[in-house]
N, C-alpha and C positions, 0 to 999 in steps of 0.2 A: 151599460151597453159595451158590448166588450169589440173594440174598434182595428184588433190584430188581422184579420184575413183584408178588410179593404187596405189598413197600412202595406201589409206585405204586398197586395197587388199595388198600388201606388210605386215604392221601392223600384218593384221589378220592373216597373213598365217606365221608370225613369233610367234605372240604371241600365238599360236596354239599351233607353235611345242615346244614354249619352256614349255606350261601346258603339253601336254604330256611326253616332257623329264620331268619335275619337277615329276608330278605322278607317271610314273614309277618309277622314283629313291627312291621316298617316301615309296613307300608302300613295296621295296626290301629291300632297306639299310635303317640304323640306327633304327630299330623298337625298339630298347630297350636303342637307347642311352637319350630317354627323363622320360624313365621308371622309376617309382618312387610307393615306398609302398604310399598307400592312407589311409590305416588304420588294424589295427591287433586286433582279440578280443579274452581275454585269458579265452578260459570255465572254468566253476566250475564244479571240477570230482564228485559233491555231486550227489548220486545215481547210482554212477560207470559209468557218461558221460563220453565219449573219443571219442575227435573230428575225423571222419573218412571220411565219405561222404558228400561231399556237392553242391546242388543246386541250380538256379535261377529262380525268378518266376519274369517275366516279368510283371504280370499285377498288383505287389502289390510291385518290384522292393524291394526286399526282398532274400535272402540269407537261405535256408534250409540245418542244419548242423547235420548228425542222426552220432549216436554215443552211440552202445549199447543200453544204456538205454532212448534211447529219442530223439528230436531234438530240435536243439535250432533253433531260427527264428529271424534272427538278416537284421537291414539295412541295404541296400547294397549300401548307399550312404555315410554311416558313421561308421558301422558297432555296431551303438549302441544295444542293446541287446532288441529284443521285448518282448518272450516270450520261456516257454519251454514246448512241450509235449510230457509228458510222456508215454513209449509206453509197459511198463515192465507186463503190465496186459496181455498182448497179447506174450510177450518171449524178444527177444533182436534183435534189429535194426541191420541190418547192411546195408540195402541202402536205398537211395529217389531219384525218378527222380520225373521230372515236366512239365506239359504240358498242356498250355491253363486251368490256375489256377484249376487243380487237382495236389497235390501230392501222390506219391504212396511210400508206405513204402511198404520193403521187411522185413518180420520179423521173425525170427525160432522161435520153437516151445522152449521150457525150458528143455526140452527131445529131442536132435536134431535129434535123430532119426526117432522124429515124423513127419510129416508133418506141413508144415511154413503155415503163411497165408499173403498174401497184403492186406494192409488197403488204404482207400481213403479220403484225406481229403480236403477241400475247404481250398486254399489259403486267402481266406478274411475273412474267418471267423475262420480260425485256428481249426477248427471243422472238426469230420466227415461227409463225404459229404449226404448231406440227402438222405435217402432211401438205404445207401450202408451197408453191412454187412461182416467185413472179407472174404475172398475169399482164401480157403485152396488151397495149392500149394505144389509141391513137399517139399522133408527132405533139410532143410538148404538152403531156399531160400535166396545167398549169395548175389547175385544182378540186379536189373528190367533197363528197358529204357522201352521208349514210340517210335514207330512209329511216322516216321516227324509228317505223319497227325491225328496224337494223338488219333487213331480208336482203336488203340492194345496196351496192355503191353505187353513184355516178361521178363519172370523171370528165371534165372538161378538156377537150386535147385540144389546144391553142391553134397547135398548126402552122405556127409564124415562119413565111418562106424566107430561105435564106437569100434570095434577089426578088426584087419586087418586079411586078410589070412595068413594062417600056412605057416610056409619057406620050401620047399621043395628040393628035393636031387640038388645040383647044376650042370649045364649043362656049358662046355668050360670055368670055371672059375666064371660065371653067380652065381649072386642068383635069383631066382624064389619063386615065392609064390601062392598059388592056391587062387580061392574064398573066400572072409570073409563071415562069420557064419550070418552079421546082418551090411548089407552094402547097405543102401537106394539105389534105382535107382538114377543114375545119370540122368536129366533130365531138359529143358524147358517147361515152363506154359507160354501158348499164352489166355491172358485173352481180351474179347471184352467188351473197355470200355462202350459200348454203351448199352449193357446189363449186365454187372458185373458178366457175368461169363466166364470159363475157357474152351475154346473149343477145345483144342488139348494138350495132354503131349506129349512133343517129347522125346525121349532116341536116343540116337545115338550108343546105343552097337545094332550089328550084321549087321552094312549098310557097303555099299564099302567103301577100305581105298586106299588110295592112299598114296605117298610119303616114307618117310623112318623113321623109330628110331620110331616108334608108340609106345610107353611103356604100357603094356598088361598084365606085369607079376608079377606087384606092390603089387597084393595082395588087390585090389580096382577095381573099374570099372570106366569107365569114368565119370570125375567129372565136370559139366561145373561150369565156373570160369566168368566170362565176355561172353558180349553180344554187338554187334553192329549190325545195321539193316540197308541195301543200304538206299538211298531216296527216291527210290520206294515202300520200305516196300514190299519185293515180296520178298525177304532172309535177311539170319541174319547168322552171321559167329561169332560161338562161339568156347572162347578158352578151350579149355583141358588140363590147365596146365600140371600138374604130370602127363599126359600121352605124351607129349609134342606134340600135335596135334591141329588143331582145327575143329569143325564140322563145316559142310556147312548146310544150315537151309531152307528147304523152305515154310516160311510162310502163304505160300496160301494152301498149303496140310497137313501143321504141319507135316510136316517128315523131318527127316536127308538125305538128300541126298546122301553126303561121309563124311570120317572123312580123314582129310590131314594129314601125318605127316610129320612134319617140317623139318627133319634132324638134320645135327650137322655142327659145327662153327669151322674151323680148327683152332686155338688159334696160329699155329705155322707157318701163314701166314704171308708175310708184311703186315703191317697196321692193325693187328689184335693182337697185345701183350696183356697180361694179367701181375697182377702182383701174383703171386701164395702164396706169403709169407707175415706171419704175424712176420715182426723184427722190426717194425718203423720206415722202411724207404720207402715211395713207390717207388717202383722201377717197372717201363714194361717193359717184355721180350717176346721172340717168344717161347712157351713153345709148347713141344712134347705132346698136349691136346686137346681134340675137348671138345666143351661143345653144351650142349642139350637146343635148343631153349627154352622150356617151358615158354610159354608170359602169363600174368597175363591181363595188361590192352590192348583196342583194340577199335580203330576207324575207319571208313571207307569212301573216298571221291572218289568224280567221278570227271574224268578229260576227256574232248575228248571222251566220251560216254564209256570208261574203269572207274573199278570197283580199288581201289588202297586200299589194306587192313595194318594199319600202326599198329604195338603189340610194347610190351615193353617187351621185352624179361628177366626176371623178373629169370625164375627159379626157381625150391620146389621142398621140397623131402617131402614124408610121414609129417603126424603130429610124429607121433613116432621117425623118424629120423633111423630107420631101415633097409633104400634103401640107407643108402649113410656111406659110408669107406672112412679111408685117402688113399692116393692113394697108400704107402708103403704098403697095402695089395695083390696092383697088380704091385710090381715091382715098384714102384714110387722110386725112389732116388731122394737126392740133393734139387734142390730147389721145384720139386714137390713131395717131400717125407709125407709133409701133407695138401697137397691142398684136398679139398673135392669131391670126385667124388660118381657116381653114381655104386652102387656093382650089381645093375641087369643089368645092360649094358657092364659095364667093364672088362678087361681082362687083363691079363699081355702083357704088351707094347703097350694096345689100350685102353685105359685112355677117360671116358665121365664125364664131370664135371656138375652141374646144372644150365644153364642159359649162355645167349652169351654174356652180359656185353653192349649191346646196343638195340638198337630200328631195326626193318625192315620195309621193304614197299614191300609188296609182291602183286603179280597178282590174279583173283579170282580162280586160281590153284591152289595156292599156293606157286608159283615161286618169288625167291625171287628178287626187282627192285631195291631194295637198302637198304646198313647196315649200321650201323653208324659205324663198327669196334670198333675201341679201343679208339673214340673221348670222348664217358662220363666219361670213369678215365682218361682219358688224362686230358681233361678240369676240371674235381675235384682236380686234384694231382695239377694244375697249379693254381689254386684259394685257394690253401691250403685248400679244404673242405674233399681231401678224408681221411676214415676210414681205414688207414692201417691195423687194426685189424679184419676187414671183406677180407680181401684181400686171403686169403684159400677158401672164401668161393663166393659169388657172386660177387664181387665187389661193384661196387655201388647201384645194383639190381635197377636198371629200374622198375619201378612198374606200372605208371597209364603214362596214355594219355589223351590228349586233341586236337581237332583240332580245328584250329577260321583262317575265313576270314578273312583280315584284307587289307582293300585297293586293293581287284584285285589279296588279294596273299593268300595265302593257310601253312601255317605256325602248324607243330605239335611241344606241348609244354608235354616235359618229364618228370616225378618225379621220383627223385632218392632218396630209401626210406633210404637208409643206408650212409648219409653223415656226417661230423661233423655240418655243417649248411644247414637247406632247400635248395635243387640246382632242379630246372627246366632248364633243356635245352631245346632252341626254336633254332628248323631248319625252313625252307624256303623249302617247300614242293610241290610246283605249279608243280615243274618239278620232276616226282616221281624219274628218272632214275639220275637225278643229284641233288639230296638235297642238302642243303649246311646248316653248322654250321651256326648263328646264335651269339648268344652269349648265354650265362649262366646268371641266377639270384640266388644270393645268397643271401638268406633272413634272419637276425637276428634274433635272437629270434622265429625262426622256427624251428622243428627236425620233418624228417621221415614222407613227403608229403603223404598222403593218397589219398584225393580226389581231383579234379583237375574241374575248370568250368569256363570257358568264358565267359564273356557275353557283351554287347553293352547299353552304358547306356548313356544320355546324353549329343549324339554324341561323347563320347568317347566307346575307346576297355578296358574293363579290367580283371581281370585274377585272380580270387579268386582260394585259396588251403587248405584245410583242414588238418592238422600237429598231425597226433596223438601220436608220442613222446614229441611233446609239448602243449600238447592237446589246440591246440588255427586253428584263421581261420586267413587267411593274404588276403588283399586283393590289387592289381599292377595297376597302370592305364599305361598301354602300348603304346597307342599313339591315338591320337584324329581322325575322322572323314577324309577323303583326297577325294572330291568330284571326281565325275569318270571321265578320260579325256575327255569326248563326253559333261560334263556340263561345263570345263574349255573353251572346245573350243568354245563352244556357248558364253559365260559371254564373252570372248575375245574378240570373234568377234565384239561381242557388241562393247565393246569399243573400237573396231579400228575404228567399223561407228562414235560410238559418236566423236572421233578424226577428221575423214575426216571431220563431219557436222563442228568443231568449225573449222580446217583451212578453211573451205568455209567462214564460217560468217570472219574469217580476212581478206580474199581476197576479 
């Protein structure tokens, strides 16, 4: 009986399933246990550079790092230093995105009152892109993205006034503040790459609000902060920090739809401890506190044809610092007698503090699918990175986001701007309602992650961050290439036949 065609099917149908189990497991588990720094490059602050935001340009495989006064343009294969340009004629950088070898700088004006403008520059040629001339944008254009299909910019114009509104009589223990005197519109600029110009200002004061804790009475108007755009480039959901909301966007009309607000974070939940106290010792407890989302950074992936919106719930008060008391103003005792809360919100025995101390994954509602609770000080306090001495105030303040496919899996990676050593935490995000920790990177010779960028290089994954407490760029290679089970299974099969054919030739 000649027993070669069932062997070969046996073969193929094992060495199938074990590339499939191998893959899955690869691309879930150990993603950072091979993680290693590839290279770090420490800027020169000459001209008041400070590394903040940074970018990948694929077609020049190049590294764009804007920072105030400039950007640097460094390899991202080595991280050797290309070039720097200067951007101070035009006011001060604060973002760059990238797309299909255009960069776009967001730049404020020297008077940020004034209106900011985008510049556009050719990747290859480290030039302005020919034919393009600044493109004015709202006051304090903070920060741009590009649509997947690189058709559109949107830029965030902060709008932060240069005096805040007058404080007015307080209401239920409440401070209030009316209108400022000289407080830019808060606003996105939807620019058409195709024509370089600006076809729609959106503002999102006077649209529907939905949710709770919308903060309204700061004495500011809504300031957007961050910008993410679905993959269909048909919305864009921007955060409101200091209002602790974020607006829904819709692209195609250039209008605000609604503004969401977020709510508040009961602190005195399980699994949700904070540590209130700056004594030197970290210590988490279940504290009698809610704290006010207010997200800074903000990503957004589709899974199963839903919209999954992932913030870094970050937290801010006023540039003046004028919105926030210790908490002994409102009855605080004991261990919360000087944690920092919010005085337009708070009340004696209902205590709102700035920021939830983790990352969310909310629905395009606004509902929240999942919180990281009290895992980012947990895991800084267990790595010895965290800063007890911020511990009054946000803890490790979550700032930026990042999301990277990587093998099949969907993975967001967090900057915590306030630690003794750079710490990005990477969760496993495929499944929004059940994320799971990941592990931590803690980087030497890094402080106070700013920017945060992924990219694929190589056949490897790697994971550049921009550090402006230690004004330098670091860059991770995270894990190599893991071909998709459907090519495992195919290569296999193969050689279950090549197998059958040599047991033929021996028989």
């Amino acid at each position: 009986m000649n027993r070669t065609p069932s062997f070969a099917r046996s073969l193929g149908i094992a060495l199938t399933s074990i590339a499939l189990a191998t893959a899955t497991a690869t691309a879930s588990a150990g993603l950072l246990d091979d993680a290693s720094k590839s290279w770090s490059y420490q800027h020169s602050s000459t001209g008041g550079f400070l590394s903040e935001i940074v970018g990948f340009d694929a077609a020049t495989s190049t590294l764009w790092v804007a920072g105030v006064s400039g950007v640097d343009v460094l390899n991202a294969r080595t991280g050797a230093f290309i070039d720097r340009i200067d951007t101070t004629a035009y006011g001060q950088i604060n973002s760059v995105a990238i797309n299909n070898g255009v960069a776009a700088f967001a730049i404020e004006a020297t008077v940020r009152t004034n209106p900011g403008v985008v510049t556009l520059y050719d990747t290859s040629t480290r030039s302005l892109l020919a034919g393009t001339s600044p493109i004015t944008v709202g006051a304090l254009p903070d920060m741009l993205t590009f649509t997947k299909d690189g058709s559109k910019i949107l830029v965030a114009n902060e709008g932060t006034p240069s005096t805040y509104g007058t404080r007015l009589a307080d209401s239920n223990g409440h401070r209030n503040y009316g209108p400022a005197t000289n407080d830019p519109v808060g606003s996105v600029s939807i620019i058409d790459v195709g024509t370089r110009t600006v076809t729609y200002t959106a503002t999102p004061a006077g649209v529907q609000q939905t949710g709770t804790h919308v903060r309204t009475n700061t004495g500011m108007d809504f300031e957007p902060e961050n910008i993410a755009v679905n993959a269909a480039g048909t919305k864009a959901y921007v955060t409101l920090q200091e209002a602790n909301a974020i607006g829904v966007l819709n692209v195609q009309t250039g209008q605000f739809e609604k503004v969401i607000g977020l709510g508040a974070k009961d602190f005195s939940q399980p699994g949700n401890r904070i540590d209130p106290l700056n004594n030197g010792t970290p210590n988490l407890i279940s504290a009698n506190v809610k704290g006010l989302y207010m997200p800074d950074g903000i990503a957004v992936y589709d899974k199963n044809g839903q919209t999954f919106i992932v913030m870094a719930n970050e937290g801010d008060f006023r540039e003046d610092d004028q919105d926030r008391s210790a908490a002994s103003s409102f009855g605080g005792t004991g261990d919360l007698a000087n944690i920092r809360v919010s005085n337009t919100d708070s009340s004696v025995g209902d205590l709102y503090a700035a920021g939830a101390r983790s990352f969310s994954i909310r629905d395009e509602n606004g509902n929240i699918v999942y919180d990281s609770g009290e895992i980012l000080d947990r895991e800084a306090i267990a790595r010895g990175i965290y800063d007890d001495g911020r511990s009054r105030d946000k803890g490790v303040e979550p700032e930026g986001v990042e999301l990277m496919e990587i093998n099949g899996r969907t993975f967001a990676l967090i900057g915590l701007e306030r630690t003794l050593k750079a710490g990005i935490a990477v969760f496993d995000i495929t499944d929004a309602a059940n994320a799971t920790f990941v592990d931590m990177i803690v980087s030497d010779g890094d402080l106070a992650p700013e920017g945060l960028k992924g990219y694929f290089l190589d056949g490897s994954y790697y994971f550049a961050f921009s550090s402006e407490g230690s004004n330098t760029t670091s860059v991770y290679k995270l894990a190599a290439a893991v071909p998709e089970p459907e090519t495992y299974a195919m290569v296999l099969s193969a050689l279950a036949v090549m197998g059958a054919m040599r047991v033929r030739r021996r028989r």
